[in-house]
C-alpha positions as CSV (number, residue, x, y, z in Angstrom):
1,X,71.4,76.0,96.2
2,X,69.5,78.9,97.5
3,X,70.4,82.5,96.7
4,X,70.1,85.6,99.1
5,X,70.0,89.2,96.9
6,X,70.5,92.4,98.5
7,X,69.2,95.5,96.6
8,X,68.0,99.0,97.5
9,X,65.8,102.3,96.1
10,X,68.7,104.0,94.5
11,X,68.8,107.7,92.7
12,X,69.4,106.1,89.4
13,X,66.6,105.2,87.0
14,X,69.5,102.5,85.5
15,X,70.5,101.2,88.4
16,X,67.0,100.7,89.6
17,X,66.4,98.9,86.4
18,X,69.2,97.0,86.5
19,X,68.2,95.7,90.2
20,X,64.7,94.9,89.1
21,X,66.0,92.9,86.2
22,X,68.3,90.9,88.0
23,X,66.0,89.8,90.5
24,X,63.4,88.8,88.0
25,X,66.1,86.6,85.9
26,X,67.8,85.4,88.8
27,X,64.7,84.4,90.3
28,X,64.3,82.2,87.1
29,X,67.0,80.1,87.4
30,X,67.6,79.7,90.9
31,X,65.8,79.7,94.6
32,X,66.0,82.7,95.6
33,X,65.3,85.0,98.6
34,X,65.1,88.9,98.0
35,X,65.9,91.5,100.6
36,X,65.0,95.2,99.4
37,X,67.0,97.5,102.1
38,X,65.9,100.4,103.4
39,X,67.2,103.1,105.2
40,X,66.5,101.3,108.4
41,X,67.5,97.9,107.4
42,X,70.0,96.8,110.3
43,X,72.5,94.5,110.1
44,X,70.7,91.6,112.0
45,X,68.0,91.0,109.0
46,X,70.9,91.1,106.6
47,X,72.9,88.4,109.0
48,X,70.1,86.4,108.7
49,X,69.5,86.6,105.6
50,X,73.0,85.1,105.3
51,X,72.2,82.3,107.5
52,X,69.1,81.1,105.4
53,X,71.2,81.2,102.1
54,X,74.0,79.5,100.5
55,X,75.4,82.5,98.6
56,X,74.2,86.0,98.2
57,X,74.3,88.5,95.2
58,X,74.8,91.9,96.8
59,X,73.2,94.4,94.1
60,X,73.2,97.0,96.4
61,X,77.2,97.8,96.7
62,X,76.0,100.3,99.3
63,X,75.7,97.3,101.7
64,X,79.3,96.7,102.1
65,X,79.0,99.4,104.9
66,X,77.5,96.7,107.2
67,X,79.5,93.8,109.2
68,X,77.6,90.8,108.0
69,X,79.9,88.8,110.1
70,X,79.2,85.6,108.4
71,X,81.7,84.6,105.4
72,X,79.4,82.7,102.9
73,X,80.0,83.4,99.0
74,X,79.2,86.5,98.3
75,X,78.7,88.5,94.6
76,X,79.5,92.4,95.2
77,X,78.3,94.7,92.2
78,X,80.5,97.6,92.6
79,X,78.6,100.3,91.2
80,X,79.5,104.0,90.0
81,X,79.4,105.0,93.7
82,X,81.6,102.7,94.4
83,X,84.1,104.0,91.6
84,X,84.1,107.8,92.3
85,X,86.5,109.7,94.9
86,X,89.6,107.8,93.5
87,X,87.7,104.2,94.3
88,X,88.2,105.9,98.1
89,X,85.0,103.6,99.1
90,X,86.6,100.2,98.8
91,X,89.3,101.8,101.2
92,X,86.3,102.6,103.4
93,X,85.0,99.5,103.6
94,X,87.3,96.9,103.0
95,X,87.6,95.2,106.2
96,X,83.5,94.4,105.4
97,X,85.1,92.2,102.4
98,X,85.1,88.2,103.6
99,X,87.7,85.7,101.8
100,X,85.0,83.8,99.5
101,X,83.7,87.3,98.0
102,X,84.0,88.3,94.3
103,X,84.1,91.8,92.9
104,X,82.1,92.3,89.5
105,X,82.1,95.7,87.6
106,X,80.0,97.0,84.8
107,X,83.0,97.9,82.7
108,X,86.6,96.5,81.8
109,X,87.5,100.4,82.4
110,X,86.4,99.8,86.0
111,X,88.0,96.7,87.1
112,X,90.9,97.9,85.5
113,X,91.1,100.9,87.8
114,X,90.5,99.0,90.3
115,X,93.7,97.0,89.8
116,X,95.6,100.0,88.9
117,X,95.1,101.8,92.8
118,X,94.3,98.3,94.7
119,X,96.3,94.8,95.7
120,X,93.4,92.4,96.4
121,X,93.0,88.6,97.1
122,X,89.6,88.5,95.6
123,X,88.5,87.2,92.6
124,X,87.2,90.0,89.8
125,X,84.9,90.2,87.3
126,X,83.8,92.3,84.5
127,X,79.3,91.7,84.0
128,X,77.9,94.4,81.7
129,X,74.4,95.8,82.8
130,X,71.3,94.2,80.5
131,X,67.9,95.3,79.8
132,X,64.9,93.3,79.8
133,X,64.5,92.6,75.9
134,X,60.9,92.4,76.3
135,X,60.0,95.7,77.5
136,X,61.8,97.4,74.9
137,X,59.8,96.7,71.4
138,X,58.8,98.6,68.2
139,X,55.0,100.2,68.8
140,X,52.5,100.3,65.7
141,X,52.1,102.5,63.6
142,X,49.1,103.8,63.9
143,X,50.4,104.8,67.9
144,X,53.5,106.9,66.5
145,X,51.4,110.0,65.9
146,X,49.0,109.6,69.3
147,X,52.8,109.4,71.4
148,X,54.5,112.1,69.8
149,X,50.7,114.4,69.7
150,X,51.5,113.8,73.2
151,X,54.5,116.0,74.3
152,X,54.0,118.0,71.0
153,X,56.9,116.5,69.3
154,X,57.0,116.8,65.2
155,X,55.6,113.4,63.6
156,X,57.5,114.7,59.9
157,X,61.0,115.3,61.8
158,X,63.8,112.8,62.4
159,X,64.2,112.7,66.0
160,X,67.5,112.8,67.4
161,X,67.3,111.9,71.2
162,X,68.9,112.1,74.8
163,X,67.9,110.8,77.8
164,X,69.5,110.9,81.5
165,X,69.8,114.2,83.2
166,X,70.0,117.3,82.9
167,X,73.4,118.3,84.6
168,X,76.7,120.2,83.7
169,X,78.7,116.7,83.7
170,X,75.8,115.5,80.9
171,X,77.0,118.6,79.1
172,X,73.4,119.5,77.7
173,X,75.0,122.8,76.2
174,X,77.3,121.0,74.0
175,X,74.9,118.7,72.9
176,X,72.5,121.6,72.3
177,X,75.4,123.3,70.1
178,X,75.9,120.3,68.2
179,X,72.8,120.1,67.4
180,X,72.4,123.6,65.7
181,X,75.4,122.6,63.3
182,X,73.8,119.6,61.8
183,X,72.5,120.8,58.1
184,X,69.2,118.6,58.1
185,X,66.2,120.8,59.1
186,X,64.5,118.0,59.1
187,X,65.2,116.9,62.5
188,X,64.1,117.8,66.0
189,X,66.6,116.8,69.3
190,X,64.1,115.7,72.2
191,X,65.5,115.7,75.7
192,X,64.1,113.7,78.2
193,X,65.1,114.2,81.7
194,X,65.1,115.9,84.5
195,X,67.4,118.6,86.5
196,X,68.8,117.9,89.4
197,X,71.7,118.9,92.0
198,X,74.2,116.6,92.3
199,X,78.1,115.8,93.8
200,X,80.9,116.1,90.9
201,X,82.7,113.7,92.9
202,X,86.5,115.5,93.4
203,X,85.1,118.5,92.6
204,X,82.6,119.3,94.6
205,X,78.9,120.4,94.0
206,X,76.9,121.9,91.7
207,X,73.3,123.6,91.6
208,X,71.0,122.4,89.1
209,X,68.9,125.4,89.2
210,X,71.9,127.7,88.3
211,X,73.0,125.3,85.3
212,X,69.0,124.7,84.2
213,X,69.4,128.5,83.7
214,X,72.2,128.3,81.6
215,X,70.0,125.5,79.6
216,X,67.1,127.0,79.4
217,X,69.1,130.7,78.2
218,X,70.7,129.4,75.2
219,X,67.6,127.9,73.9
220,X,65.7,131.3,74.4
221,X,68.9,132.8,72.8
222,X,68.7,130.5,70.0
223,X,65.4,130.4,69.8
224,X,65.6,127.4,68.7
225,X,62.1,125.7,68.3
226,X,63.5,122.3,67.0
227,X,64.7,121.6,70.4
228,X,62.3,119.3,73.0
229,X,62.4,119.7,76.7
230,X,60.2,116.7,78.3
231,X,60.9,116.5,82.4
232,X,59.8,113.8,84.4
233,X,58.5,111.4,81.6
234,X,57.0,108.1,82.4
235,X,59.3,104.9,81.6
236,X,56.9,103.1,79.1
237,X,56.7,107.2,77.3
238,X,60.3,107.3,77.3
239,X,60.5,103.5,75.5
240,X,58.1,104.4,72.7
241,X,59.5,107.8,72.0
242,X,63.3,106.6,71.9
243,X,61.7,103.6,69.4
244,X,60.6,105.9,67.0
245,X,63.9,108.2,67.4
246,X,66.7,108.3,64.5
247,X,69.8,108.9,66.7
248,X,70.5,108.6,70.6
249,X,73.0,111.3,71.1
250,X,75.2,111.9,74.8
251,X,78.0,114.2,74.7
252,X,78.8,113.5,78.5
253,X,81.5,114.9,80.0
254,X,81.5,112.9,82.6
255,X,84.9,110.6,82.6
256,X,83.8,108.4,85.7
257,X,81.0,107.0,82.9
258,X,81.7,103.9,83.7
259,X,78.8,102.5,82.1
260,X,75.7,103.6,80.1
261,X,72.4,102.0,80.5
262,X,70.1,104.4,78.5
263,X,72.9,103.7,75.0
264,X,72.0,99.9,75.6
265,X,68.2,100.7,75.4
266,X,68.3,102.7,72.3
267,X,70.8,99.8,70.5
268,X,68.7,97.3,71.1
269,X,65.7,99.3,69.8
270,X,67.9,99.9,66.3
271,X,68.9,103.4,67.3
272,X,72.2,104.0,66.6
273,X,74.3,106.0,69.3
274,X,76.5,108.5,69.1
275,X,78.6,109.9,72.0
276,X,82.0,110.6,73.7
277,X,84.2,108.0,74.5
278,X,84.4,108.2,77.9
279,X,84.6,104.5,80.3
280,X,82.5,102.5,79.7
281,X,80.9,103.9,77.1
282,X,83.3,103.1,74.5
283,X,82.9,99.5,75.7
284,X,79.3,99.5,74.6
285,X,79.5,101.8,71.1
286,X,81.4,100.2,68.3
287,X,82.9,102.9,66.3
288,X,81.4,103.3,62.8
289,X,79.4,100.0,63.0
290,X,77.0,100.6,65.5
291,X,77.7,104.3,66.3
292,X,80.2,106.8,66.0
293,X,82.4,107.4,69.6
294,X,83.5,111.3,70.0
295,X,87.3,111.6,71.2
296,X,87.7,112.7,74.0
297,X,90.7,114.3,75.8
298,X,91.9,115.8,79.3
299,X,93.5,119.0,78.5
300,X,96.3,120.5,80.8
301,X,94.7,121.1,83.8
302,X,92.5,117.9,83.3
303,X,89.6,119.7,82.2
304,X,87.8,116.7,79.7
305,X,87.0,117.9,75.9
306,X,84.8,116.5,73.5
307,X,86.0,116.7,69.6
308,X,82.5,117.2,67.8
309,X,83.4,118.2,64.4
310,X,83.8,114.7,63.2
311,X,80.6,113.7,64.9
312,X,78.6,116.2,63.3
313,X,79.8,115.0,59.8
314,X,78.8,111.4,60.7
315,X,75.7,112.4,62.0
316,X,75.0,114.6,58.9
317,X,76.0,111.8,56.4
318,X,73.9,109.1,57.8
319,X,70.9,111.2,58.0
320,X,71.8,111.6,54.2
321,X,72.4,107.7,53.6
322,X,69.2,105.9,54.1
323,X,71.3,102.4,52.9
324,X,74.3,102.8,55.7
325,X,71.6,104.1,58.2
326,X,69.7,100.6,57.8
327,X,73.1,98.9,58.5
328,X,74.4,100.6,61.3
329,X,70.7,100.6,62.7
330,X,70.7,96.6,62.5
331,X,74.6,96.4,63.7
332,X,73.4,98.5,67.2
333,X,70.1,96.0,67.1
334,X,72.6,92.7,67.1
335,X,74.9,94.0,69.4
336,X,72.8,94.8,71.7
337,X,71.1,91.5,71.9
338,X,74.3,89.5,71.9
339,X,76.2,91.1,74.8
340,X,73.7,93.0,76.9
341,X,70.5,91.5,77.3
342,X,69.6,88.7,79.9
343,X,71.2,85.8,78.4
344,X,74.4,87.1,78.4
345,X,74.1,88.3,82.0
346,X,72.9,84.8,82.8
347,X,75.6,82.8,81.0
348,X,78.5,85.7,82.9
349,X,76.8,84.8,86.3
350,X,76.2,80.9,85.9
351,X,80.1,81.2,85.6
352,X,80.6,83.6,88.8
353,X,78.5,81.4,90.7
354,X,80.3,78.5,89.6
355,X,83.5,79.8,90.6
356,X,82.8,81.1,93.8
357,X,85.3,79.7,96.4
358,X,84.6,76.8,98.7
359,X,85.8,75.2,102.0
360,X,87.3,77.2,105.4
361,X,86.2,80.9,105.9
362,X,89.8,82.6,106.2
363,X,90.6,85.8,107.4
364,X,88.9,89.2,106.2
365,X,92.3,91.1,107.0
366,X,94.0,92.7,104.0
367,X,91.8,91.2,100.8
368,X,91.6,94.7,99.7
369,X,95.0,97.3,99.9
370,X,95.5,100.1,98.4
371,X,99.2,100.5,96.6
372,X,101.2,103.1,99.3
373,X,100.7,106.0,96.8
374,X,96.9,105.9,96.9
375,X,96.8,105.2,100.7
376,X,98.7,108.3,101.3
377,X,96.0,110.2,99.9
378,X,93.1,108.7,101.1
379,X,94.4,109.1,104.6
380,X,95.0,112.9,103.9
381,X,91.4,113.6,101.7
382,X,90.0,112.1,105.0
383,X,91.8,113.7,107.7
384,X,91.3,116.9,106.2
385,X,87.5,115.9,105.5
386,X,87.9,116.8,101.9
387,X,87.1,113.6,100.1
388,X,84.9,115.4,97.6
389,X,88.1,117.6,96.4
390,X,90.5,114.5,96.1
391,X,91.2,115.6,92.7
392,X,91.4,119.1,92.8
393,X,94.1,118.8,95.7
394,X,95.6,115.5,93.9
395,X,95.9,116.5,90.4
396,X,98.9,114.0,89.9
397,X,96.4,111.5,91.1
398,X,93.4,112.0,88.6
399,X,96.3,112.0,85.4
400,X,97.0,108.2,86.3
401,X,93.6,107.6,87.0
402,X,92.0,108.9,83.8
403,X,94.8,108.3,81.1
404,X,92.7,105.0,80.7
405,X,89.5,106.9,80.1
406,X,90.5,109.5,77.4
407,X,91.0,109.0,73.9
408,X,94.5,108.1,72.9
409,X,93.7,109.5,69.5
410,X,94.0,113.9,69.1
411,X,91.1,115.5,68.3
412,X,90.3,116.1,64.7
């Protein structure tokens, strides 16, 4: 059996990861052919590319835009893209869906939105992104002080750490406030990162240089030298820094999480996580064993709140507790390794591949429809051209949506 795989540059350091990973372990276990689009890829080298293989993994759910034409097995990843705008992009582009094509998503939050605004034909799966075990590892010793010397961070402080970016849906102002009510003064919070302008998808757009502002002002107000700003770090930095860290911290707002990469990494390097319970992330995060998961809520007017108080006990007590920060350090390690590293990638796509359908091509009419409620609004959002402020004009919409995603638990 040969394997075509589609993938693509995308704006994501995870996702870019991901892809790379994939590839690499894929290419271990079967023949493979890789096809890296670009923006001018056409849809004549991805045809052919479907001529020359048996099935093909479509990492790049971007792709589905095209018309292959040919109706051979095909594995879509639907990515976060893919997920945002009320899951309007499978509307888009569902006549590009062929009868033998399956559907995996990072998280059981996904698929089961999914399900919840969509009648399909196709067979779905849930595959969790995995990191390459081997590039995340423990450095010596005698490197933790050259690293930290580095970007100036403390070698005698714990280091409680975030990664990803710097945006309003990251909420780096609550995590910055949380930070300033932990009692250790023994700790510094690193944040590695960058800023950047990006689509609240439903809600429109925001400017990062307006919201790096409001960063950059309550650390001056605060004056608050414990806290770390690092911009633009390199990868193999980022790994050796988050290896010597006590605590990887996200108090994301964001309630399309529907995965989180960058907890994985700091897991399987024994850091435990602590973060809101958003998605996927609560997929990931095992509550009190290999992290603590900050309720969340949707308030009235669906505005998502974070509950920190009980975090900032936990994280408090286990900076205290050398004994139940060993455990929970090894829990994150073991979990980690058992459910999102290669092997278990591997042993969840053996079984895709396995069960991909067989025998006459069918029709692509229909695989994918959305439930008459949902259609509705998709055909308004894009009549009007307002796609990016489904929810803001469909607040009904976003409350059956996101009930999934928030806490069913009150705030404490």
């Amino acid at each position: 059996m040969k394997i075509g795989i589609i993938t693509s540059g995308y704006n994501y350091i995870s996702l870019n990861e991901f892809a790379k990973n994939a590839v690499k372990f894929l290419g271990r276990h079967y023949n493979i052919e890789h096809l890296r689009t670009k923006d001018n890829t056409n849809s004549a080298q991805i045809q052919n590319l479907y001529r020359r293989c048996d099935v093909v993994v479509n990492l790049s759910s971007r792709i589905i835009r095209y018309d292959r034409r040919i109706n051979k097995p095909t594995v879509i990843f639907a990515h976060a893209w893919m997920d945002h705008g009320a899951g309007i992009n499978f509307y888009l582009y569902g006549k590009n869906f062929y009868s033998r094509d399956v559907i995996v998503f990072a998280s059981r939050g996904s698929l089961d939105k999914f399900h919840k605004v969509y009648k399909t034909k196709l067979m779905t799966y849930v595959a969790p992104y995995f990191i390459d075990k081997s590039k995340f590892f423990i450095p010596k010793h005698c490197e933790d002080r050259k690293i930290l010397d580095k970007y100036n961070i403390p070698i005698d402080k714990d280091i409680l750490i975030y990664a990803g970016r710097f945006s309003e849906e990251k909420n780096i102002e609550g995590l910055i406030r949380l930070f300033n009510q932990i009692n250790s003064k023994k700790c510094c919070l690193v944040l590695l990162g960058g800023f950047k302008n990006y689509k609240t998808y439903g809600f429109g757009y925001k400017n990062s240089e307006v919201y790096k502002k409001r960063v950059l002002n309550l650390l001056g107000k605060k004056k608050n030298n414990q806290v770390i700003v690092i911009e633009n770090i390199k990868r193999t930095d980022l790994i050796k820094i988050l290896s010597l860290s006590k605590l990887f911290i996200t108090t994301t707002l964001c309630f399309e999480e529907n995965f989180g990469l960058a907890v994985v990494e700091a897991m399987s390097l024994g850091v435990p996580v602590v973060c809101s319970s958003w998605g996927g992330l609560k997929e990931i995060v095992e509550h009190n064993k290999t992290g603590f998961l900050m309720k969340t809520t949707l308030d009235s007017t669906f505005v998502p709140k974070i509950g920190y108080s009980p975090a900032i006990k936990f994280i408090n007590s286990l900076l205290d507790d050398e004994k139940k920060y060993r455990i929970i350090s090894l829990n994150a390690k073991k979990r980690a390794e058992k459910f999102f590293t290669e092997g278990a990638f591997m042993d969840k796509m053996e079984v895709i591949i396995k069960n991909l359908k067989n025998g006459e091509s069918g029709s692509n009419k229909e695989l994918i429809r959305p439930r008459e409620y949902f259609s509705k609004i998709y055909q308004r959002s894009l009549r009007l051209n307002r796609v990016d402020r489904i929810y803001l004009d469909n607040p009904k919409l976003f409350k059956i949506l996101y009930s999934y995603y928030s806490s069913k638990n009150k705030m404490i």
